[in-house]
VEXZA-921581 format. One line per 10 residues: number of its first residue (from 0); their letters; for each residue x, y, z of C-alpha. Coordinates in nm, 4 decimals. Last residue first. Layout:
<atoms>
NUM) A) X,Y,Z; ...
</atoms>
This chain:
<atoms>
509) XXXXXXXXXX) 1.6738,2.7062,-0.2998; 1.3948,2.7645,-0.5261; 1.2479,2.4444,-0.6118; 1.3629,2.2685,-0.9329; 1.2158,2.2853,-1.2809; 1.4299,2.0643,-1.4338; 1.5331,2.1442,-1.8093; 1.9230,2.1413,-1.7216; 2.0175,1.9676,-1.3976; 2.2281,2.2503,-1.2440
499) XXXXXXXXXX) 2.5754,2.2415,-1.2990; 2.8326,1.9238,-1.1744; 3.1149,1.8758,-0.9455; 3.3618,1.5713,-0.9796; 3.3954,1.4169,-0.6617; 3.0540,1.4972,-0.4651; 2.8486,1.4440,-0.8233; 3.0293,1.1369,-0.9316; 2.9626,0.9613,-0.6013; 2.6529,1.0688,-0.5669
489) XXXXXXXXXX) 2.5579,0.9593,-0.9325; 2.6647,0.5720,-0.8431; 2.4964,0.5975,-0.4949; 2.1753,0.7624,-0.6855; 2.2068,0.4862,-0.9893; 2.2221,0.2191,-0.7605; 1.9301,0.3608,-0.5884; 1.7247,0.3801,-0.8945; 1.8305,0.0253,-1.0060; 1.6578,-0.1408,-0.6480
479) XXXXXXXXXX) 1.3159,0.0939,-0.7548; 1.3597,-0.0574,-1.0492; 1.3209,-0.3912,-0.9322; 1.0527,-0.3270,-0.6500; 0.8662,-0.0872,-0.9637; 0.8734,-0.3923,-1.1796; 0.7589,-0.6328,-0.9246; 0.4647,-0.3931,-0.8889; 0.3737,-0.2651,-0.5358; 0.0679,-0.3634,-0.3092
469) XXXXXXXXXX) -0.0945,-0.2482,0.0520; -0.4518,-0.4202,0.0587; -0.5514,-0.1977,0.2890; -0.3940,0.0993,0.4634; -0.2634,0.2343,0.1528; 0.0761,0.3382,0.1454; 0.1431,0.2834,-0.1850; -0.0385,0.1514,-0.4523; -0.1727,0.4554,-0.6207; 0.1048,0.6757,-0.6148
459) XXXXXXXXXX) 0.4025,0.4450,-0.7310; 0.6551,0.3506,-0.4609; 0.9878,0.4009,-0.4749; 1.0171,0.7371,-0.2960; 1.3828,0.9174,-0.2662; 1.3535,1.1388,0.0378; 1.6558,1.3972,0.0272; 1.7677,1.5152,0.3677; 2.0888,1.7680,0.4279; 2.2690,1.7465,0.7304
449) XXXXXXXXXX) 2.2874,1.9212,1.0783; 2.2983,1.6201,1.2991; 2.0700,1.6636,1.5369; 1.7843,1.8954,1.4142; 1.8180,1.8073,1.0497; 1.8225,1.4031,1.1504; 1.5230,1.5008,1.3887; 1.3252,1.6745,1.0970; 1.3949,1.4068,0.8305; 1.2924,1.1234,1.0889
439) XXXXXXXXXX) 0.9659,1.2922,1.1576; 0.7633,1.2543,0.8226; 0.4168,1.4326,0.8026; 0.2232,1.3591,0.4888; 0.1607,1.6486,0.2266; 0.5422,1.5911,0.0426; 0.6561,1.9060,-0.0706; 0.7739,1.7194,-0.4347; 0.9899,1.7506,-0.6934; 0.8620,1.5915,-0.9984
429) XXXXXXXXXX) 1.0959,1.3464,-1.1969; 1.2737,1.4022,-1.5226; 1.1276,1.0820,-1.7586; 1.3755,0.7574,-1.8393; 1.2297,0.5884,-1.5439; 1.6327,0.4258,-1.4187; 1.8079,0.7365,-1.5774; 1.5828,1.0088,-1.5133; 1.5453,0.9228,-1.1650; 1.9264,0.8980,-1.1071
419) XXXXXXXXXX) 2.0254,1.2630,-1.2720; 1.7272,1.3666,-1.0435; 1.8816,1.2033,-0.7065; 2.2151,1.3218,-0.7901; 2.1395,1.6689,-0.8535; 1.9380,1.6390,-0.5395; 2.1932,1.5002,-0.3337; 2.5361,1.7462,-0.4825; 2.2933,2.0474,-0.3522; 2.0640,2.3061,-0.5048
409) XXXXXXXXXX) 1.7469,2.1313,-0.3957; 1.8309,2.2148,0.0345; 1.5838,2.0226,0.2364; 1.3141,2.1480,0.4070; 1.1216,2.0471,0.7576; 0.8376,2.0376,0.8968; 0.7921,1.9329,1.3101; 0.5908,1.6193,1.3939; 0.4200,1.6844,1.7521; 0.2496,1.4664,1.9745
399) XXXXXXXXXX) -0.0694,1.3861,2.2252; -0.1523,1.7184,2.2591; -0.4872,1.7173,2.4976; -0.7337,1.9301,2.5293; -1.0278,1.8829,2.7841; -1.3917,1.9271,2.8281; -1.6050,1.8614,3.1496; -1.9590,1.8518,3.1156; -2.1613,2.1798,3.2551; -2.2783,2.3150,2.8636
389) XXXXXXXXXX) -2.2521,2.6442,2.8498; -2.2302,2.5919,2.4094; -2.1174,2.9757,2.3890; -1.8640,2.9062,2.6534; -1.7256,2.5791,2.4757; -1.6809,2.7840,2.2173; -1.4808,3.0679,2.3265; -1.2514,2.8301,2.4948; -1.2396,2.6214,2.2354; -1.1063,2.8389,1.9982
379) XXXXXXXXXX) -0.8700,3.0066,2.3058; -0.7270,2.6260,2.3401; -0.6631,2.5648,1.9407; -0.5028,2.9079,1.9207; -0.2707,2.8076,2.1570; -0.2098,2.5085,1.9990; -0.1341,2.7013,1.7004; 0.1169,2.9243,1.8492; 0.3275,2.6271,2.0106; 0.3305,2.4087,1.7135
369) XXXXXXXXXX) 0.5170,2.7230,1.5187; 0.4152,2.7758,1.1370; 0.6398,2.8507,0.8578; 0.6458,2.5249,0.7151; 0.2265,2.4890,0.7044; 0.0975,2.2944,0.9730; -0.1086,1.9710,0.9281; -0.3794,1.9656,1.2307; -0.4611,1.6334,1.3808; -0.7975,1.4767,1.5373
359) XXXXXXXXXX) -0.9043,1.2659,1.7643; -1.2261,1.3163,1.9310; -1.2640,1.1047,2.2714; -1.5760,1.0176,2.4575; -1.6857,0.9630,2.8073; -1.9972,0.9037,2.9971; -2.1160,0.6949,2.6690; -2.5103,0.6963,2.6605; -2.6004,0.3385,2.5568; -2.8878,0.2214,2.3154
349) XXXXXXXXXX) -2.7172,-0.0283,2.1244; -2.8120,-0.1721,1.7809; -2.5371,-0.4231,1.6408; -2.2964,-0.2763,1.4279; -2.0871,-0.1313,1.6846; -1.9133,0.2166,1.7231; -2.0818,0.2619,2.0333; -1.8940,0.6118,2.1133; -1.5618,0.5577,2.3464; -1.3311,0.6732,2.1137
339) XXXXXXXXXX) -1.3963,0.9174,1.8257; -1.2402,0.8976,1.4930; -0.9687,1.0848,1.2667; -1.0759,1.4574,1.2238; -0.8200,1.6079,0.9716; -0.7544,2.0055,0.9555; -0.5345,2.1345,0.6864; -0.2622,2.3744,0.7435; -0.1118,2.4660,0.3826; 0.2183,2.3836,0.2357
329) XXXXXXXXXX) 0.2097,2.0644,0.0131; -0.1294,1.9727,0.0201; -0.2945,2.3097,-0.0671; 0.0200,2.4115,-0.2976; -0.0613,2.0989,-0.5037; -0.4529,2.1053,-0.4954; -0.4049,2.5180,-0.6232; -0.1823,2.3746,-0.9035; -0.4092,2.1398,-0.9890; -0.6967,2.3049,-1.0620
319) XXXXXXXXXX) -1.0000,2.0494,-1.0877; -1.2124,2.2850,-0.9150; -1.0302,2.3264,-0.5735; -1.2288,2.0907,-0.3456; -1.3287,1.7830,-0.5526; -1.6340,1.6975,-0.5894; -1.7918,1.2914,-0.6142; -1.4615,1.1489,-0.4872; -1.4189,0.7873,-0.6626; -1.0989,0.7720,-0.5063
309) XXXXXXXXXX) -0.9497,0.6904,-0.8993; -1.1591,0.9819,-0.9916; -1.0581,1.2400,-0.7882; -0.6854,1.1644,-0.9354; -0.7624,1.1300,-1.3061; -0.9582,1.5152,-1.2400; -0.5834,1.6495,-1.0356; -0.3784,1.4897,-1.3222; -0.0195,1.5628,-1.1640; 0.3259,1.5750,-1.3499
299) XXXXXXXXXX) 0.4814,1.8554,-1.1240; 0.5661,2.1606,-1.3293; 0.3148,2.4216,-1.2037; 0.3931,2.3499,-0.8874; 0.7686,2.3238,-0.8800; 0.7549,2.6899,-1.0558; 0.5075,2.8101,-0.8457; 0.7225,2.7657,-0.5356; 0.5236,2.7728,-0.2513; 0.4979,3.0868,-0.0032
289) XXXXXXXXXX) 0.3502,2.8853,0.3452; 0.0288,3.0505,0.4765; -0.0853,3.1465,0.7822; -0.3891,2.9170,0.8860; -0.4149,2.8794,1.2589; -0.3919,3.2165,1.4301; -0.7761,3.2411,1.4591; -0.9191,2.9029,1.4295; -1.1997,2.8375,1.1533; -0.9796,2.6296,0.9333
279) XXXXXXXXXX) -1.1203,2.5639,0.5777; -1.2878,2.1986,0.5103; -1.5144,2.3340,0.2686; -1.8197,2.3024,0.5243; -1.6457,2.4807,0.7636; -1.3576,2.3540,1.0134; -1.3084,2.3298,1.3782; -1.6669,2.4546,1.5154; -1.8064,2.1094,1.4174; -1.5301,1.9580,1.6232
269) XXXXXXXXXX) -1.6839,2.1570,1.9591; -2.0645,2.0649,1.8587; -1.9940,1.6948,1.8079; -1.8070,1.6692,2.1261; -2.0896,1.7856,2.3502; -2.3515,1.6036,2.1456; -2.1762,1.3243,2.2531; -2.0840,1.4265,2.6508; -2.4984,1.4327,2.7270; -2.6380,1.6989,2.9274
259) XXXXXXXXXX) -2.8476,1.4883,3.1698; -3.1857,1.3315,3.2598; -3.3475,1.3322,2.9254; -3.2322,0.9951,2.8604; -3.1473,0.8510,3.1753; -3.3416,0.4991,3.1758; -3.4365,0.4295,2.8473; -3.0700,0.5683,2.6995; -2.8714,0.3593,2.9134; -2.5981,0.4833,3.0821
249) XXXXXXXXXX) -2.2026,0.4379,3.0816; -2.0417,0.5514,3.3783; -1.8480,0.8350,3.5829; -2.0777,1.0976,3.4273; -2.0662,1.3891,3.1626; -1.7310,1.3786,3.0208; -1.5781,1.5532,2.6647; -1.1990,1.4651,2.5276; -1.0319,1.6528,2.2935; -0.7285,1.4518,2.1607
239) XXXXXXXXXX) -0.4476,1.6043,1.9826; -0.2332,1.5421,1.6933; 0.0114,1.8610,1.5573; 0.1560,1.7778,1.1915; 0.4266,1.9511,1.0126; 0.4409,1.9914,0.6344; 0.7037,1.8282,0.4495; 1.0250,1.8585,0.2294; 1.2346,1.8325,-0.0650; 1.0437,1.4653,-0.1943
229) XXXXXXXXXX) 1.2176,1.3759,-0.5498; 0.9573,1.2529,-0.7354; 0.8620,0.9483,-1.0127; 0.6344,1.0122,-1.2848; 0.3264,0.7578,-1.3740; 0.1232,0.7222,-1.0599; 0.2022,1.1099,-0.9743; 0.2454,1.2125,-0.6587; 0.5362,0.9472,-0.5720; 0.5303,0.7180,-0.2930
219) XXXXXXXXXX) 0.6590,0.7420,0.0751; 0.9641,0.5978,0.2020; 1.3272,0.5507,0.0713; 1.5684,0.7357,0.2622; 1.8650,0.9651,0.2469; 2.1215,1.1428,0.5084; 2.3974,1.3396,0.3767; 2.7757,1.4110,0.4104; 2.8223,1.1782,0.6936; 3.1670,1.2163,0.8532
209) XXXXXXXXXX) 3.0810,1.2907,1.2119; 2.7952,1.0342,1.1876; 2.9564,0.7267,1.3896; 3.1410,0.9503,1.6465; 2.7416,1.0469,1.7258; 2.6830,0.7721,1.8671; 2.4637,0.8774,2.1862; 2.3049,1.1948,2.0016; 2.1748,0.9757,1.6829; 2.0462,0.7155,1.9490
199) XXXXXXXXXX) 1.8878,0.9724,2.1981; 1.7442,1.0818,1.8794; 1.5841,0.7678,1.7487; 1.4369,0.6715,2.0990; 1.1375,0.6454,2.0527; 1.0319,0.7091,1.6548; 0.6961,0.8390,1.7193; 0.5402,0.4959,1.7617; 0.5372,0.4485,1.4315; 0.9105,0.4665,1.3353
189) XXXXXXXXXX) 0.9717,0.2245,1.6200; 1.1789,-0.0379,1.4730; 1.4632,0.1840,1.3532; 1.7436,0.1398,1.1086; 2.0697,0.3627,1.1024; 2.2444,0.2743,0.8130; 2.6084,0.4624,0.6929; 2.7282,0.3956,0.3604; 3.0354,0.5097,0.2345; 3.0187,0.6292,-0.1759
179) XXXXXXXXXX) 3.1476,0.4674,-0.5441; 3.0536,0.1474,-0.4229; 3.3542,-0.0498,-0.6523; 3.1824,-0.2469,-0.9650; 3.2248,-0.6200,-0.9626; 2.8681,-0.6705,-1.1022; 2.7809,-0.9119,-0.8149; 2.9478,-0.6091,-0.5123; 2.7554,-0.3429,-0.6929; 2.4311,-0.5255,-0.7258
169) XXXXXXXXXX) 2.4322,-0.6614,-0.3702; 2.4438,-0.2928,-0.2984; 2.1577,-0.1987,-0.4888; 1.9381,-0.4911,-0.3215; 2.0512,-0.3617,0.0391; 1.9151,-0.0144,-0.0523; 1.6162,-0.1513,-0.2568; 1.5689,-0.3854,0.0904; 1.4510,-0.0953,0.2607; 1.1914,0.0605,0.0257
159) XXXXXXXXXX) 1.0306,-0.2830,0.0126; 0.9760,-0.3120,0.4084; 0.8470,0.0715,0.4589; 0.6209,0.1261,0.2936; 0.5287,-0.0472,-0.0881; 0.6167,-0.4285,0.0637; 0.5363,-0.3502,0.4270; 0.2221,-0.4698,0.4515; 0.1370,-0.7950,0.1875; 0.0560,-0.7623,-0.1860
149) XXXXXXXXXX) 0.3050,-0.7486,-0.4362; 0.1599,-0.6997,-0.8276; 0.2126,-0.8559,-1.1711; -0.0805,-1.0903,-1.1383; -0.1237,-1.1306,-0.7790; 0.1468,-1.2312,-0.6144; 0.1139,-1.2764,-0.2414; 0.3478,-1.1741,0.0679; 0.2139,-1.3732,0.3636; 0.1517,-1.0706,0.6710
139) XXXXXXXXXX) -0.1082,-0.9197,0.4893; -0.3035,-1.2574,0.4659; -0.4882,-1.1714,0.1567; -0.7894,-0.9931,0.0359; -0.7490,-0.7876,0.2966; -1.0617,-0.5841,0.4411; -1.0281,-0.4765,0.7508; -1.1259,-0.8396,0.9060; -0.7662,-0.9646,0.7748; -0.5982,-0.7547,1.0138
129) XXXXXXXXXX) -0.2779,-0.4937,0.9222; -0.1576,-0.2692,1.1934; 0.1239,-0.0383,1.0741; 0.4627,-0.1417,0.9959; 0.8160,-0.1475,1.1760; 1.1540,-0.2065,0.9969; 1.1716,0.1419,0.9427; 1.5183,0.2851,0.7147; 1.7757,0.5605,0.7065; 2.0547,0.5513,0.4962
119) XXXXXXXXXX) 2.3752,0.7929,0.6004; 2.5484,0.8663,0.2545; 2.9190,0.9241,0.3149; 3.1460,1.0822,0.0700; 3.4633,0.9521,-0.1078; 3.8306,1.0088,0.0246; 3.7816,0.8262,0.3587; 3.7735,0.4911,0.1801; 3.5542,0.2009,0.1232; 3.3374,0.2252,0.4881
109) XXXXXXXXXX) 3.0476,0.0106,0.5119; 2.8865,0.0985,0.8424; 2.5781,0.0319,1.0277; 2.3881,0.0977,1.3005; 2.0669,-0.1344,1.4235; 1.8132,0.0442,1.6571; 1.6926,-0.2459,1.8693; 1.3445,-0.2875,1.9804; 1.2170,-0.0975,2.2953; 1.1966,-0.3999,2.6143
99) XXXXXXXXXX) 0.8658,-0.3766,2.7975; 0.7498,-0.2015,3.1044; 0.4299,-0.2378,3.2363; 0.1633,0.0409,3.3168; -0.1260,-0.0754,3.0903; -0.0420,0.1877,2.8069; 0.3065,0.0563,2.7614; 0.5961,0.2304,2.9458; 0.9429,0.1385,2.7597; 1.2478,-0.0079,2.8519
89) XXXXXXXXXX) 1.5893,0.0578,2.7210; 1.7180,0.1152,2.3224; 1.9765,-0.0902,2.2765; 2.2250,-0.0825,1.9749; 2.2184,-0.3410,1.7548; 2.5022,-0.4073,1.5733; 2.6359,-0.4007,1.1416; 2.9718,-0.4040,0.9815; 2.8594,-0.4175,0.6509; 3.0550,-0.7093,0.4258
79) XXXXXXXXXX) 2.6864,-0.7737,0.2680; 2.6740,-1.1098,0.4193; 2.6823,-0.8916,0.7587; 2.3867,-0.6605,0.6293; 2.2244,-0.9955,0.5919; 2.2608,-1.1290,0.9040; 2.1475,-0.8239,1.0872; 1.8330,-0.7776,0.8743; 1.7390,-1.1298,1.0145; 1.8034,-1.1057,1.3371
69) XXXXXXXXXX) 1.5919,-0.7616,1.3275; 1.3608,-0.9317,1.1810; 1.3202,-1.1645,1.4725; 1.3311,-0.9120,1.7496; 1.0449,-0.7766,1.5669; 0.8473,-1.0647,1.5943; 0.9684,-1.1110,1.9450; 0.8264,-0.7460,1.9992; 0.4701,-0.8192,1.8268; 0.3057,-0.8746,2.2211
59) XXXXXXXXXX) 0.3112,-0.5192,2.2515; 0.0954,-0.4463,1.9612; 0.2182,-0.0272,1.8257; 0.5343,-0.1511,1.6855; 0.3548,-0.3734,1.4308; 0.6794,-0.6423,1.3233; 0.4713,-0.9151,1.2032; 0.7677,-1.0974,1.0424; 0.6447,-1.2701,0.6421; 0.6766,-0.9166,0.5486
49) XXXXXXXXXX) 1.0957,-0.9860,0.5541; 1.1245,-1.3299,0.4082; 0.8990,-1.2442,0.1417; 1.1069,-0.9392,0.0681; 1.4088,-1.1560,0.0491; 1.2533,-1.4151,-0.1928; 1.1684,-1.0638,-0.3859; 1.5027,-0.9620,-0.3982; 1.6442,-1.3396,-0.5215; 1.3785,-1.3197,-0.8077
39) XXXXXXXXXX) 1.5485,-1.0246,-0.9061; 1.8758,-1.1240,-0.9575; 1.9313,-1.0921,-1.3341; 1.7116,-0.7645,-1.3245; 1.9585,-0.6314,-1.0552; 2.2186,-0.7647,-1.2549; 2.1654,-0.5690,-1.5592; 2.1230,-0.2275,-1.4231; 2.4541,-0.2715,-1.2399; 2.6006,-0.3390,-1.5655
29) XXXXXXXXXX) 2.4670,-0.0703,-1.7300; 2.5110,0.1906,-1.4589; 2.9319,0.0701,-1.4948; 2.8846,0.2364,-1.8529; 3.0808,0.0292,-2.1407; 2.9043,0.1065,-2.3808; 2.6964,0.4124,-2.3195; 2.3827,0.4307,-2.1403; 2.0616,0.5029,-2.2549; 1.6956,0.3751,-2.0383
19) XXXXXXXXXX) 1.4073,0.2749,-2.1138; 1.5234,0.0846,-2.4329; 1.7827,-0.1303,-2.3109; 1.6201,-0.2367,-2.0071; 1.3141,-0.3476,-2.2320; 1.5517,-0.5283,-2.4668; 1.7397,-0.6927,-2.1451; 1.3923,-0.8405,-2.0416; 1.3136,-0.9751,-2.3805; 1.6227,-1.1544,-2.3654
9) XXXXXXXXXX) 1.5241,-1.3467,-2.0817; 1.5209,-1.3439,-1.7128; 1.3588,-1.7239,-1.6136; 1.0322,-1.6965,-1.5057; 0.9437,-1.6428,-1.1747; 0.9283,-1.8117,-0.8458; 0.8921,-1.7324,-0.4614; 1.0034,-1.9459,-0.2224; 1.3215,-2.0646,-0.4223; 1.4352,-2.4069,-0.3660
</atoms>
């Protein structure tokens, strides 16, 4: 019995394939189109299967959970003919001093024939916290349909993403159509804990990579809620902590208010310095700007007004232009303050003095920036300021971790491929995208292996990736599945055959 049910696929369902997107008679796309809608209620069993594991990397006790889904993924990589293990990672130091097991890294390999090229597929099995009391309206770790929508963590990033790879290949091998490409996986469990070990990993095995022509994932979402993308790159990210302390205890406000320079007031006057009203950078050294490609820009399906209002943001920054919003989040530093630790954050009334507090806070770097030079532009900042505030507390900086940029290469066999494959499955040319997050695993796979990265999101703008009440549509799971089908099928085509520019696209300069 299935877990999950829908109606039976029906006619109706082929007419809508058949008009969103053209293929000729006897095209293999068609096929593989076809079955993926024919199996879809399989895919989402499987995606059931897979939220239904708590695996959040950051909660110690979660590592049998993830152990679990790791199992799991195993097994079905294995009914999938790929010859799958999981390679070991060590022990790591939690925050209480112990040591604890890292999860698995599983690497795997479908080989066809040494003659066509090899696509390495990266994937997360890991997820971020998810608790009822922040607001779910479900059990985020029970996959729920609401009306036509997917709600648990995991199902828009990174869980749902993952199993469109493994979807499109069940596709090939029930349609009887040859994978046109090799498939390498390398699948992580600690993608948000700063991807531990990842590059020991790639260096360790590298006889496993020799041959990889490319490396491609499914994560993030598109900028647009209605156009897909094709993300070409990423700022960096810096994340520090700047920590403030008066005293070796917490006080009470009746008894030693007045008494002492207080470590709150401290920490609110250094961040304050960080950034003006408008949110620009006040850091000497920290805002050098990143040339962006007007022509990308300008061209990206965006509704900057639409956008500001589905956050319900009473102003928005730039005036409603949205090719100045683009190039802001795409290549310019931006300074984010994230929360302070060790202030009464509470609901009930409190009257303590913290003796310690923590501001946490990250700085986006444009492409062409070095982590190095803006840190030390961070510490002669605060410097300056902290000797204009003279206050007798101590204050220290603290760089907690560093995401580098990175850029992929649009004028290669990948990106053709990925934007003959987007137009296909959505039947619209997709955006190409400087993605505004930071994403690590593109930088380390650039650093150690030397390929090219193309990031092929799935996920629609406005239900991806939020923290709460994470969704995606059962028609963007399924056709997320056909897009990758098309991108293996494309690949293969593109690497083999040769192609020209995409005509009409207005790609990136290279």
């Amino acid at each position: 019995m299935s877990k999950f049910n829908f109606n039976v696929v029906d006619a109706s369902a082929y007419e809508a394939l058949h008009k969103s997107v053209s293929f000729g008679p006897n095209s293999p796309l068609k096929r593989l189109f076809q079955m993926v809608v024919i199996k879809r209620e399989c895919y989402v069993n499987d995606l059931w299967e897979l939220v239904g594991h708590e695996t959040v990397s950051t909660r110690d006790e979660k590592r049998e959970d993830i152990r679990k889904s790791i199992d799991w993924l195993l097994k079905r990589l294995a009914a999938l003919d790929v010859v799958a293990f999981g390679e070991h990672l060590g022990m790591q130091m939690t925050e209480a001093y112990q040591t604890i097991r890292m999860p698995r890294v599983i690497i795997g390999v479908l080989v066809h024939s040494p003659k066509k090229p090899t696509i390495l597929v990266y994937g997360n099995l890991d997820v971020e916290e998810a608790l009822l009391e922040d607001g779910w309206g479900t059990d985020p770790f029970v996959m729920t349909e609401i009306g036509e929508y997917l709600y648990g963590r995991g199902v828009a990033l990174d869980k749902g993403p993952l199993l469109c790879w493994l979807n499109a290949i069940q596709a090939y091998r029930d349609a009887g159509v040859r994978l046109p490409v090799n498939l390498v996986f390398v699948i992580e469990s600690m993608a948000h804990c700063g991807s531990l070990g990842l590059e020991t990993v790639l260096k360790e095995r590298i006889s496993f990579f020799r041959n990889v022509s490319c490396v491609a994932m499914a994560t993030r979402r598109w900028q647009s809620a209605v156009t897909p993308g094709v993300i070409y790159g990423s700022r960096g990210m810096i994340y520090y902590h700047l920590e403030v302390q008066c005293c070796n205890r917490d006080l009470s406000s009746f008894e030693h208010g007045g008494t002492l320079f207080e470590a709150l007031p401290d920490l609110f006057f250094l961040l304050s310095s960080l950034a003006d009203p408008q949110m620009n950078i006040l850091i000497d050294g920290a805002m050098h700007a990143y040339p962006v490609d007007l022509n990308a820009v300008r061209c990206a399906d965006f509704n900057y007004a639409e956008f500001g209002e589905n956050l319900k943001v009473p102003r928005l920054p730039n005036r409603r232009r949205k090719h100045v919003a683009l190039a802001s989040n795409w290549a310019m530093p931006h300074l984010s303050i994230h929360g302070i630790e060790g202030a009464n954050s509470e609901a009930d009334v409190r009257f303590v003095i913290p003796h310690k507090v923590i501001g946490k806070f990250s700085i986006s770097l444009a492409p062409n920036q070095r982590p190095e030079d803006v840190t030390k532009a961070l510490q002669k900042h605060l410097g300056t300021v902290w000797l204009e505030r003279a206050s007798p507390n101590k204050m220290m900086l603290c760089e907690k971790f560093v995401v580098p940029s990175w850029s992929g290469r649009c004028d290669s066999p990948e990106y053709l491929a990925a934007t003959r494959a987007m137009s296909k499955t959505y039947n619209v040319k997709p955006n190409f995208i400087r993605d505004g997050g930071s994403l690590l695993a593109p930088s380390i796979f650039q650093r150690v292996l030397d390929k090219n990265v193309v990031v092929l999101p799935i996920a629609e703008h406005d239900i991806g990736g939020c923290p709460v009440n994470e969704r995606i549509s059962v028609d963007n799971y399924i056709k997320g599945s056909q897009m990758l089908a098309a991108f293996m099928w494309e690949y293969g085509q593109e690497s083999t055959e040769g192609s020209d520019a995409v005509h009409g696209m207005c790609m990136p300069n290279a």
